[in-house]
MIKEGU-249665 format. One record per residue (C-alpha): residue number from 1; x, y, z. Coordinates in nm, 4 decimals. Example, Ala and Ser with C-alpha at 12.3 -4.5 7.8 and 13.67 -1.06 7.14 Angstrom:
2
<gumi:1, X:1.2300, Y:-0.4500, Z:0.7800>
<gumi:2, X:1.3670, Y:-0.1060, Z:0.7140>
***
This chain:
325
<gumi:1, X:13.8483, Y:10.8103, Z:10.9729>
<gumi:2, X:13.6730, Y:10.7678, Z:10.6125>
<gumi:3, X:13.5869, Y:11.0876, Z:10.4229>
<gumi:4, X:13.2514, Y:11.0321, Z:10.4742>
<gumi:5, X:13.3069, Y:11.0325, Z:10.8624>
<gumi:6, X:13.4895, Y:11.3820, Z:10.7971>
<gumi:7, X:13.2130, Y:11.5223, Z:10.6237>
<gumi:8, X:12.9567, Y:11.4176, Z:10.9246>
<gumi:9, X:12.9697, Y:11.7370, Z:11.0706>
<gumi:10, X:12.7158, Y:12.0163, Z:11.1257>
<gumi:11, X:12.6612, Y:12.2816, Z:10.9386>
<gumi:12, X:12.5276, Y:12.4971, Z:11.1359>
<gumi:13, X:12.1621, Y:12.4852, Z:10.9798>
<gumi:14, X:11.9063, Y:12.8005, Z:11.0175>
<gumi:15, X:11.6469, Y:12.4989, Z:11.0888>
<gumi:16, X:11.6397, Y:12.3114, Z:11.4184>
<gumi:17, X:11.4532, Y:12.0552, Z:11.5919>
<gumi:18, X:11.1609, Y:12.2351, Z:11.6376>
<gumi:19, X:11.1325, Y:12.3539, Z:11.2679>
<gumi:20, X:10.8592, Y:12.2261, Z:11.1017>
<gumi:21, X:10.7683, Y:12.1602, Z:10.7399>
<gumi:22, X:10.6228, Y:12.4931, Z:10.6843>
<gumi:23, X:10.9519, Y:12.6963, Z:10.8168>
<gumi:24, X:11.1654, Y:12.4484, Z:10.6160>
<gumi:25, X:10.9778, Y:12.4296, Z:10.2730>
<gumi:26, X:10.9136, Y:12.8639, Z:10.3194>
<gumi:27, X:10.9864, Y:13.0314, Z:10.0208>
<gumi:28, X:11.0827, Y:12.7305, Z:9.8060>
<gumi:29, X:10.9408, Y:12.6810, Z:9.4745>
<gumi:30, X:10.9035, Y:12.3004, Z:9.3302>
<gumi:31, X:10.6806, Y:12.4279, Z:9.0342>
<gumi:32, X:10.8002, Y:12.2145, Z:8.7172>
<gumi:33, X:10.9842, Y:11.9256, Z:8.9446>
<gumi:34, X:10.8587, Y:11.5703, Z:8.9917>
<gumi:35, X:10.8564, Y:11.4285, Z:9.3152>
<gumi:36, X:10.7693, Y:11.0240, Z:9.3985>
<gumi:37, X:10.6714, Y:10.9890, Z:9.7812>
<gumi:38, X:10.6403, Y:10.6479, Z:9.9342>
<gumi:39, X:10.3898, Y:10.6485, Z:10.2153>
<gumi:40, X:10.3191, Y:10.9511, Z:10.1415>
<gumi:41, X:9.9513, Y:10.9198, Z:10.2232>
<gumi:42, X:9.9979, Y:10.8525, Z:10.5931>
<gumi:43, X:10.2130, Y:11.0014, Z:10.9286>
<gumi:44, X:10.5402, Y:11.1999, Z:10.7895>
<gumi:45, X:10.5146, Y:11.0698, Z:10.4105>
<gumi:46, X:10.1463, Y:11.3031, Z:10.4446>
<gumi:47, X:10.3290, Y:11.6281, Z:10.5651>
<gumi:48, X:10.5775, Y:11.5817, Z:10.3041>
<gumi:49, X:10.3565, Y:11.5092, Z:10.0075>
<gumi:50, X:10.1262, Y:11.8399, Z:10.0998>
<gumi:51, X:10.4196, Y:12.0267, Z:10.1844>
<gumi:52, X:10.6187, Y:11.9105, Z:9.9054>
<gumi:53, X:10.2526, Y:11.9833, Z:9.6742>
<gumi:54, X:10.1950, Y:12.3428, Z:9.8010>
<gumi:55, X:10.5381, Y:12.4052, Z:9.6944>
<gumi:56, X:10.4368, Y:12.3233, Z:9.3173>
<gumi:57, X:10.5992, Y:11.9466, Z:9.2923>
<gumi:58, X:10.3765, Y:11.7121, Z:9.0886>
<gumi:59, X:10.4152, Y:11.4394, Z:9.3450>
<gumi:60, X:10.3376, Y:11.0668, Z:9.3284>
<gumi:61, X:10.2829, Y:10.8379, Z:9.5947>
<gumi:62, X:10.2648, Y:10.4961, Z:9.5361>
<gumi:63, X:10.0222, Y:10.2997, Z:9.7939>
<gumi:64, X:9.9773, Y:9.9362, Z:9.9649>
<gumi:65, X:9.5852, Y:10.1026, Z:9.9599>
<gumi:66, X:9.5291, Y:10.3378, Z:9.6872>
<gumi:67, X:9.1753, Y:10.3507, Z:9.7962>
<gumi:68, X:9.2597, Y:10.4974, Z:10.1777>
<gumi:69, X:9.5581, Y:10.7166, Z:9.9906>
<gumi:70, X:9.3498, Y:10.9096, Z:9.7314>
<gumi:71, X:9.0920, Y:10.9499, Z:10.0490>
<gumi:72, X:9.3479, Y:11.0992, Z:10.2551>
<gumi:73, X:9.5088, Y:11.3253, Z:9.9489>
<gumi:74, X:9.1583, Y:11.4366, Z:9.8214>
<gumi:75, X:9.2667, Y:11.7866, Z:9.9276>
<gumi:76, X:9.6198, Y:11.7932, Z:9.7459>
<gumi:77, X:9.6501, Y:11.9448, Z:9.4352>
<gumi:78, X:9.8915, Y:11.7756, Z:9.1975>
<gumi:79, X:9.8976, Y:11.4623, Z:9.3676>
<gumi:80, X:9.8919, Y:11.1193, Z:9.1940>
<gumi:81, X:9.8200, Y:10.7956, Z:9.3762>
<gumi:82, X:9.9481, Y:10.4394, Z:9.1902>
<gumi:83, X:9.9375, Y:10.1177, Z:9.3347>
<gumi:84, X:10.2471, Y:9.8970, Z:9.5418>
<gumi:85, X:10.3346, Y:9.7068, Z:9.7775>
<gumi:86, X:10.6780, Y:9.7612, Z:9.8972>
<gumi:87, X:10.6645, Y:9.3700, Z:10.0534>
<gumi:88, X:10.6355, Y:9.2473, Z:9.6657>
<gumi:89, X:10.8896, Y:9.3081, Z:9.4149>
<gumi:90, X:10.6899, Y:9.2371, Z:9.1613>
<gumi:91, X:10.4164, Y:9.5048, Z:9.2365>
<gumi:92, X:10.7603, Y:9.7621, Z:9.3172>
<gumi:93, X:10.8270, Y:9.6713, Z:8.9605>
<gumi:94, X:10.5432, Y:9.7400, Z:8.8424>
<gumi:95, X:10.4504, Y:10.0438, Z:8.9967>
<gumi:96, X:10.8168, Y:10.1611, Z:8.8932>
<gumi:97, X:10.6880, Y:10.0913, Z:8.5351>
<gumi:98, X:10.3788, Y:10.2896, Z:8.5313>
<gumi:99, X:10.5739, Y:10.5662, Z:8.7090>
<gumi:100, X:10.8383, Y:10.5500, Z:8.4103>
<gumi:101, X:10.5324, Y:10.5911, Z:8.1624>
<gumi:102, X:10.4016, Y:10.9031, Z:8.2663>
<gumi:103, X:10.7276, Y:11.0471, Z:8.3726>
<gumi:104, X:11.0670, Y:11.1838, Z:8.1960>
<gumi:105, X:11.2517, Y:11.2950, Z:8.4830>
<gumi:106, X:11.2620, Y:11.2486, Z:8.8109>
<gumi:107, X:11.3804, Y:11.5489, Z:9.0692>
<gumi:108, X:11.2731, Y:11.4145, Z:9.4395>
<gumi:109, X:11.2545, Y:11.0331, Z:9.5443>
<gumi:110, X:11.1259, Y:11.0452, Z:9.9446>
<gumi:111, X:11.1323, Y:10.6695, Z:10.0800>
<gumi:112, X:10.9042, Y:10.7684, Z:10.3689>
<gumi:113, X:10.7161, Y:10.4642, Z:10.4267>
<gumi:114, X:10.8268, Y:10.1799, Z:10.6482>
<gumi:115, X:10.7558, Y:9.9299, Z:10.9461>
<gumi:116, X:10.8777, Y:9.9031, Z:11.2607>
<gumi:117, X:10.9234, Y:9.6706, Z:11.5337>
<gumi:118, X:10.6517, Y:9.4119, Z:11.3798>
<gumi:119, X:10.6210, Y:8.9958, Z:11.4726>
<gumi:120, X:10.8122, Y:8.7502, Z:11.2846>
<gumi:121, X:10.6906, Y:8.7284, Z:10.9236>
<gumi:122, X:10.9045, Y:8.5968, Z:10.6193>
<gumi:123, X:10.8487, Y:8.7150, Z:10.2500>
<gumi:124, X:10.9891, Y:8.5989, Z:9.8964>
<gumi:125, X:11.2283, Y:8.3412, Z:9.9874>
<gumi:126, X:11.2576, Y:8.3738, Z:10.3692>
<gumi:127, X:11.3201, Y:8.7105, Z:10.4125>
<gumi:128, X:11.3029, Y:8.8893, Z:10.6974>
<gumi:129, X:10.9966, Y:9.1120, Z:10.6839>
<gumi:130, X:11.1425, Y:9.4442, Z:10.8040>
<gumi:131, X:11.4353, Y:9.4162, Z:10.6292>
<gumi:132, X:11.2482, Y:9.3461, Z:10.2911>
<gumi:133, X:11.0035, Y:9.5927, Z:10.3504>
<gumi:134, X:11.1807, Y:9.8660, Z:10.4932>
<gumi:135, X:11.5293, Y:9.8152, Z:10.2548>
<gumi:136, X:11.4933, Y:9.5792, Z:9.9814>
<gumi:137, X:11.1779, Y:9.7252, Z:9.8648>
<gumi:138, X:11.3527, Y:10.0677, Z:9.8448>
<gumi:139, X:11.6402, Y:9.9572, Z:9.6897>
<gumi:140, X:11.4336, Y:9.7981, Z:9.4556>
<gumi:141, X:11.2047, Y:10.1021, Z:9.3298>
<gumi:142, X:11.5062, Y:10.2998, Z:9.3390>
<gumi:143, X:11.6875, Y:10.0906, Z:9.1304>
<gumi:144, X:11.4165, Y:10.0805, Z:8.8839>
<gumi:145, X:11.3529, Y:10.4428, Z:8.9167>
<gumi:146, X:11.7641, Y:10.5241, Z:8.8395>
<gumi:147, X:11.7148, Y:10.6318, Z:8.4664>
<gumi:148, X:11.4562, Y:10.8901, Z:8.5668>
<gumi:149, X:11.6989, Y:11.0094, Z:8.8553>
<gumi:150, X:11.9806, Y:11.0704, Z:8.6232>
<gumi:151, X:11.7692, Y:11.2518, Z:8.3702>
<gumi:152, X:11.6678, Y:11.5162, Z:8.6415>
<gumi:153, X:11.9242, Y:11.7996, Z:8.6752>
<gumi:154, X:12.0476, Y:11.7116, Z:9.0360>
<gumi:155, X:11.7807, Y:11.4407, Z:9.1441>
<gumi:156, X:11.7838, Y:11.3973, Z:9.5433>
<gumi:157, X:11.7346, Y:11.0428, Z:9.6872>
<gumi:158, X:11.5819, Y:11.1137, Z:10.0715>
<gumi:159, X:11.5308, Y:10.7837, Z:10.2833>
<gumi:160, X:11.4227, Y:10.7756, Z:10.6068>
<gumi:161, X:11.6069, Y:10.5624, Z:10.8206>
<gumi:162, X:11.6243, Y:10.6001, Z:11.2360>
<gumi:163, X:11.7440, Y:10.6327, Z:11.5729>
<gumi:164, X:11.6723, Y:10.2886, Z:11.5946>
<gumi:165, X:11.9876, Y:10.1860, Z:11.3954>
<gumi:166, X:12.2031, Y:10.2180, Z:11.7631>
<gumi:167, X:12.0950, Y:9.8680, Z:11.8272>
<gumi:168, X:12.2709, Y:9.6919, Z:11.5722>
<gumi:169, X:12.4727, Y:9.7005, Z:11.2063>
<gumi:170, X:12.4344, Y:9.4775, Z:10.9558>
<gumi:171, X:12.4461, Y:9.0975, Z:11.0707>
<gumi:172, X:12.6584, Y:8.9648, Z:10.8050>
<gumi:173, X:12.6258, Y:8.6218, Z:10.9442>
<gumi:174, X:12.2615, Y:8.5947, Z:10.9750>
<gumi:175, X:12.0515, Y:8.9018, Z:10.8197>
<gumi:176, X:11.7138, Y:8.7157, Z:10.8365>
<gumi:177, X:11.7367, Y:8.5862, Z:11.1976>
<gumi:178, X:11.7523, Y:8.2075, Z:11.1065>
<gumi:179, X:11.8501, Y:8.1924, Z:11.4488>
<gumi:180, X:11.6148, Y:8.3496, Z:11.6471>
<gumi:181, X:11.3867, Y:8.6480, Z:11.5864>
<gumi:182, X:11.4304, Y:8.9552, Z:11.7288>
<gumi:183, X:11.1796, Y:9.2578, Z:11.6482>
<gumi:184, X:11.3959, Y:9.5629, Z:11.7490>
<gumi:185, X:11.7257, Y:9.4353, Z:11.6219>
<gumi:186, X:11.5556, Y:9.3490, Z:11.3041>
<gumi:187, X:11.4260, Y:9.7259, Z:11.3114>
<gumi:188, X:11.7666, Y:9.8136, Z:11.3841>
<gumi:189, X:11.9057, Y:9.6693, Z:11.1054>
<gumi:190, X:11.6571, Y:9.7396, Z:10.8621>
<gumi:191, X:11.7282, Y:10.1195, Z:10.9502>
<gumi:192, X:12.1130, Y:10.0840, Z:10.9379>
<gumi:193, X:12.0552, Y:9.9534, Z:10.6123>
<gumi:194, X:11.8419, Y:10.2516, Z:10.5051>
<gumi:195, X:12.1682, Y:10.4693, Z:10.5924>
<gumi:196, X:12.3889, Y:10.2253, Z:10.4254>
<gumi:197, X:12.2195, Y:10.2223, Z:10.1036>
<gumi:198, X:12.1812, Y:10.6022, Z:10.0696>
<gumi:199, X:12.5802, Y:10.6067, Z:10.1373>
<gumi:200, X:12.6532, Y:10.3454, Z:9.7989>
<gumi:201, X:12.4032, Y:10.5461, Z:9.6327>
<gumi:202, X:12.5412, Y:10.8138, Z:9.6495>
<gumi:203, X:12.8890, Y:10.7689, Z:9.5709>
<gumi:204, X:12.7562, Y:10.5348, Z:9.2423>
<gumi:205, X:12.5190, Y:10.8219, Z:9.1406>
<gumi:206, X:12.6940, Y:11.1481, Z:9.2025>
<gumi:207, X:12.7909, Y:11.1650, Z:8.8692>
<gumi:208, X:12.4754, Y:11.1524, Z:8.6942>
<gumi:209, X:12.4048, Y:11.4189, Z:8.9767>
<gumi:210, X:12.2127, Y:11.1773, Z:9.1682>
<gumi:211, X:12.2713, Y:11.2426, Z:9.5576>
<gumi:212, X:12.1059, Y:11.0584, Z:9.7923>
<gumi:213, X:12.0629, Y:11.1152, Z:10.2307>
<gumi:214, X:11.9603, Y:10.9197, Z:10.4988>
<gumi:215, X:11.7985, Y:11.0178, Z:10.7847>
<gumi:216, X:11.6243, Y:11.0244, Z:11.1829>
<gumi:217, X:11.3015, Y:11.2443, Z:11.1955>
<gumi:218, X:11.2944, Y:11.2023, Z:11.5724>
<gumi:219, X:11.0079, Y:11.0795, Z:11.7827>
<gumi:220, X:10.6698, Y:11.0798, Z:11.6757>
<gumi:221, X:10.3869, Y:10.8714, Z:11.6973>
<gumi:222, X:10.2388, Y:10.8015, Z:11.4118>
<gumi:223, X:10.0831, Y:10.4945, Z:11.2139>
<gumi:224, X:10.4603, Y:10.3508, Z:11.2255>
<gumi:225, X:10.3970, Y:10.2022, Z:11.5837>
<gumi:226, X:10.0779, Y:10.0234, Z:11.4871>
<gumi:227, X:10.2151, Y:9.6887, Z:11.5659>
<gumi:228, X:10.3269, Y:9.7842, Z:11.8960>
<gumi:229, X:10.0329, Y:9.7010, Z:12.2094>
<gumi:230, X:9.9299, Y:9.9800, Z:12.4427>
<gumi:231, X:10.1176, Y:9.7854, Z:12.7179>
<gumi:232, X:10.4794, Y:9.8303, Z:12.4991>
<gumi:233, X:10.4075, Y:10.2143, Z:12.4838>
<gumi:234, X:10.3155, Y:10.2472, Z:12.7867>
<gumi:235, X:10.6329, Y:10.0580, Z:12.9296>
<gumi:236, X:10.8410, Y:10.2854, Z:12.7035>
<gumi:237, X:10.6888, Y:10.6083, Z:12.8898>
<gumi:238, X:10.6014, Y:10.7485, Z:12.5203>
<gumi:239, X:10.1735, Y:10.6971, Z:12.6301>
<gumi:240, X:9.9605, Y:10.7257, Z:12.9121>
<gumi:241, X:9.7063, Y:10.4491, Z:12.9869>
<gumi:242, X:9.4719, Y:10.6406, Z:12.7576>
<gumi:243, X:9.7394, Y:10.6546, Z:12.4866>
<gumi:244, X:9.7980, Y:10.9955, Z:12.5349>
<gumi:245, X:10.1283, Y:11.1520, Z:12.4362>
<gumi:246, X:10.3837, Y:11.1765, Z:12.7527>
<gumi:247, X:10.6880, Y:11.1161, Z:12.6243>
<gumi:248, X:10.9706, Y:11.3909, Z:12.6424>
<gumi:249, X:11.1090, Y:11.5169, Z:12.3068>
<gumi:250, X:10.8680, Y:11.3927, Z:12.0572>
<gumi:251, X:10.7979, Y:11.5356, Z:11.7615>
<gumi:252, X:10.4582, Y:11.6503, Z:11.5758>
<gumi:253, X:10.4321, Y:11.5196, Z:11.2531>
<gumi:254, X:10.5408, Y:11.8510, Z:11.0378>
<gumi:255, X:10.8475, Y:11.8599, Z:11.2607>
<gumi:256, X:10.9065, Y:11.5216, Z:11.1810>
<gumi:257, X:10.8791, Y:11.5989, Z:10.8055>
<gumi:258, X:11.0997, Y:11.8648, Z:10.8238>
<gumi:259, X:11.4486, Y:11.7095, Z:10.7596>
<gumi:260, X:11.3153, Y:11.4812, Z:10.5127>
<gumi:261, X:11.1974, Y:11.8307, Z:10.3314>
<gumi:262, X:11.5240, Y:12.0294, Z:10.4541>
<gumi:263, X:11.7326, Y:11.7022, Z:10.3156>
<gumi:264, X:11.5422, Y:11.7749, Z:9.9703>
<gumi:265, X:11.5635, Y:12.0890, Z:9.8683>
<gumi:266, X:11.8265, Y:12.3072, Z:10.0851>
<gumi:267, X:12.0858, Y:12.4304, Z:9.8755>
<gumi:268, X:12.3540, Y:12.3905, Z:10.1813>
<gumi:269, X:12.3184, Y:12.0250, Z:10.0437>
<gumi:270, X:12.4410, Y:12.1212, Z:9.7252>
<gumi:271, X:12.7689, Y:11.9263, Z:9.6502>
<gumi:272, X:12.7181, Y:11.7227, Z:9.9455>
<gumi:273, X:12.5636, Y:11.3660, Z:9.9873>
<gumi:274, X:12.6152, Y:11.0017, Z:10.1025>
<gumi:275, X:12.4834, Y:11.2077, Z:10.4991>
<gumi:276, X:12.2581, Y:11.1501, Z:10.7865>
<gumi:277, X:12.0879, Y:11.3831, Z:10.9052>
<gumi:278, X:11.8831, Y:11.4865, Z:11.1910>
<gumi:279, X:11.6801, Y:11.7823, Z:11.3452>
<gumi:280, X:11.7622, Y:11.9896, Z:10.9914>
<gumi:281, X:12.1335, Y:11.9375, Z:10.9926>
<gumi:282, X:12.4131, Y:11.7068, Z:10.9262>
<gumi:283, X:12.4369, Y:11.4868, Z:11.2283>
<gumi:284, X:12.7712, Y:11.4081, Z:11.3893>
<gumi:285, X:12.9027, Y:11.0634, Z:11.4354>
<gumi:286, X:12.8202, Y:10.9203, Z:11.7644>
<gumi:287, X:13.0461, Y:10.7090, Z:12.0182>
<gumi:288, X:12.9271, Y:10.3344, Z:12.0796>
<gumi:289, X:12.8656, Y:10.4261, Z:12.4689>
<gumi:290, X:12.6036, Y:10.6847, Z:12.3585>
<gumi:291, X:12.2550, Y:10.6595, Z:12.3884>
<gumi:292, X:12.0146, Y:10.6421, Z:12.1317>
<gumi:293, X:11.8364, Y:10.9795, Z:12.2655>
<gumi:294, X:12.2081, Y:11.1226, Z:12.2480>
<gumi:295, X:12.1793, Y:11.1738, Z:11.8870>
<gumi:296, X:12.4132, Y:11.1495, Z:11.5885>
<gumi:297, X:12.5055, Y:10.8141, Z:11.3806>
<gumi:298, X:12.7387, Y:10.5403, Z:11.4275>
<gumi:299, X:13.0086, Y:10.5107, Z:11.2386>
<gumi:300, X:12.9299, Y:10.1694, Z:11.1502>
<gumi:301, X:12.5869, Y:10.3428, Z:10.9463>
<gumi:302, X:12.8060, Y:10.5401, Z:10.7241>
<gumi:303, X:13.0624, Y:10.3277, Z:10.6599>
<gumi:304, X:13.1511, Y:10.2915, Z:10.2349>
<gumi:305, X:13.3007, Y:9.9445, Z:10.2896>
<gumi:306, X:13.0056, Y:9.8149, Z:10.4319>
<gumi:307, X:12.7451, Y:10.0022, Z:10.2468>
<gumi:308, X:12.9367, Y:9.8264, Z:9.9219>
<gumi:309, X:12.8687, Y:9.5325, Z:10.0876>
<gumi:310, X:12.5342, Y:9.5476, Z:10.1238>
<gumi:311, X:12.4533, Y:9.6796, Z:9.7920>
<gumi:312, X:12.5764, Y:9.3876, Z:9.6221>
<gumi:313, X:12.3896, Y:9.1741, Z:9.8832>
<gumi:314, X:12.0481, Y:9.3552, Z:9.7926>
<gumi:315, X:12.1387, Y:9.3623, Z:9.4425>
<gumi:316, X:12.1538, Y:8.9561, Z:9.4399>
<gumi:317, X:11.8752, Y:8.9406, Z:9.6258>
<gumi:318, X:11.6037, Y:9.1428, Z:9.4713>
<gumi:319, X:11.7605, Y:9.0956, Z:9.1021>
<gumi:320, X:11.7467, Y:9.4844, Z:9.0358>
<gumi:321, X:12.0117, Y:9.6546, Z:8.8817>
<gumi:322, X:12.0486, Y:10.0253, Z:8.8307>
<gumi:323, X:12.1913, Y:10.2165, Z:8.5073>
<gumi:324, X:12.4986, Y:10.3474, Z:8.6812>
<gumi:325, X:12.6923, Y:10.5694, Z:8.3854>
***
């Protein structure tokens, strides 16, 4: 068992399932402390960036449409929108570079935004879409975005990863589907990778006090399953033929927010990092029988060998390095 398998357990959080942003972010003062939100116009990166907003963070969220984000944060005090495209590296660069201009630190990087089960599409050089989007272009902007990290005074790294990476780990021999696509096992890995990469950031950035968490919100319907038809909700029991919410054990949208939130500012963090998390805790590592509803992470998710491995994959495939002391 690795040490970060050891540390997978529970703490025994005041917060639950049910919490929502408001319960988790109670009390908690951001006033002074930078925050960069990626979708945070939209779904669960919204909740965050008002919660995160009403708590005093300056927050920045960096938009695919800066027009329909500063319409939807018109209401949020303290709230910069900036334009990107996580599917371009060259407009993640970018927007990391205009982000390093007007900022000296950075406390709170939330990589909200993501896609999910979506058709076949290659970027760059023949990537797989999901994985590009969902991974690369994180790993990019974070990369970029290291020097501000380290000058914070214990900068948190918060990436949203998923349920969804039960269905499969990393596929070493053929990460862009040459060989026949697959939408959920490209979702699958996509989100394995978001746990991955928050495990190698973490143990690279801890001592520059950079600690970074992956994690599941839990069910919710949001913008996330906009490539998905009626028909594939329906067949999934989450939606009536009205697409009406049926499903059992979904989550509203502050509730969904709330781990990211909990993962960001709770002090039983503190010393702690390289975790998944779920429902406002440190989730446990789950057995390869279990089901995806069972909860917890697979071992394979947290695992340091592999999350080496697939930093130095991203790292020679996106070109970004960061300024590891």
């Amino acid at each position: 068992m690795t040490t970060t398998e050891q540390q997978q357990q529970p703490l025994g959080s005041p917060f639950s399932a049910t919490s929502t942003a408001e319960d988790v972010m109670a009390g908690v003062g951001l006033v002074g402390m930078t925050a960069v939100v990626t979708g945070g116009y939209s779904g669960l990166g919204l909740e965050t960036t008002r919660a995160l907003a009403a708590s005093g963070a300056r927050v920045v969220v960096p938009a695919r449409r800066p027009s329909v984000a500063r319409a939807a944060l018109r209401d949020v005090p303290g709230c910069d929108v900036i334009a990107m495209d996580l599917a371009d590296l060259g407009s993640v660069r970018a927007a990391a570079a205009q982000i390093s201009a007007c900022l000296d630190r950075l406390d709170l990087l939330m990589a909200v935004a993501g896609v999910m089960a979506t058709p076949e599409r290659r970027l760059g050089p023949g990537w797989e879409s999901q994985l590009a989007t969902n991974h690369f272009g994180h790993f990019a902007l974070a990369c970029e975005l290291y020097p501000l990290l380290a000058a914070a005074d214990g900068a948190r790294v918060v990436v949203n990863s998923s349920a969804g990476h039960v269905l499969t780990g990393i596929r070493w021999h053929d990460p862009h589907f040459g060989t026949g696509y697959d939408k959920w096992l490209a979702y699958g890995q996509a989100k394995t990778a978001n746990a991955l990469f928050a495990v190698r950031l973490d143990a690279l950035g801890r001592d520059d006090g950079v600690r970074a968490y992956a994690l599941h919100p839990g069910k919710i319907l949001t913008g996330l399953q906009r490539e998905m038809t009626l028909e594939e909700q329906i067949d999934r029991g989450w939606v009536d033929e009205r697409g009406h919410l049926i499903g059992a054990g979904f989550k509203t949208p502050s509730q969904g927010a709330a781990t990211g939130l909990w993962a960001a500012t709770s002090p039983l963090l503190d010393d702690r990092g390289g975790l998944y998390l779920e429902d406002c805790d440190i989730a446990r590592v789950s057995a390869p029988e279990e089901s995806m509803d069972d909860g917890g992470v697979r071992a394979y998710a947290i695992d340091p060998d592999s999350a080496a491995r697939l930093w130095e994959l991203s790292a020679a495939a996106t070109g970004a390095t960061p300024v590891v002391r």
